[in-house]
N, C-alpha and C positions, 0 to 999 in steps of 0.2 A: 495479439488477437483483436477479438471484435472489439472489447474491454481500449483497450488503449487504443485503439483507430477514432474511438468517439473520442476519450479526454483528450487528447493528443490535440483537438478541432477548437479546445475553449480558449478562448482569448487570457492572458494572464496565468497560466498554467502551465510546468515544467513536469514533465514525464518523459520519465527513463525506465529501462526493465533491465531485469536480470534475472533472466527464466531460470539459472542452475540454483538462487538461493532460495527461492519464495516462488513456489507454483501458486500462491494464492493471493490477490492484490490486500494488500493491506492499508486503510485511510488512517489515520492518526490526529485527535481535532484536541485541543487541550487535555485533558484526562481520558479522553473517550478514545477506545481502540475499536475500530471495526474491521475483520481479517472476512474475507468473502468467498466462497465457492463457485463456479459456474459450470456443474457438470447437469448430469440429469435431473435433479432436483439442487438447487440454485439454493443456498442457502450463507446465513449470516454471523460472525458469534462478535457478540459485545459487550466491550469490558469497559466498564467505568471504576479506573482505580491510577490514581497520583504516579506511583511506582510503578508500575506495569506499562504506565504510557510513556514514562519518563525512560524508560529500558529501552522500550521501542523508538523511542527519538534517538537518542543513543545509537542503536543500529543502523538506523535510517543513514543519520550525517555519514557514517562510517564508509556505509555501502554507496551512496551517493557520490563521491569522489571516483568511487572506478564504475559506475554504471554508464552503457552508452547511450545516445540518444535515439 
């Protein structure tokens, strides 16, 4: 969508989707998780926790290998 048409534009930045696992884009910054909404009210949930982010990295590599461009 709109979402990726903009990152997709930034210089030094790899983006890939995969509509069937994650309808919701997810950022992942050292500890910090931010998983995002953009329906009619656009909203944000974030988690600052060692373990939970480290889960999420985990999944990421995982799913990254069969995501397309």
């Amino acid at each position: 969508g709109e979402y990726y048409n903009t990152l997709k534009k930034i210089k030094l930045m790899n983006i890939k989707i995969i509509e069937e696992l994650t309808p919701s884009p997810i950022d992942i910054m050292g500890d910090k998780v931010l998983i995002f909404t953009y329906g009619e009210e656009p909203s944000c949930l974030y988690i600052e926790n060692k373990e939970i982010a480290e889960s999420f990295k985990s999944f990421f590599e995982t799913i990254w290998k069969i995501a397309k461009k």
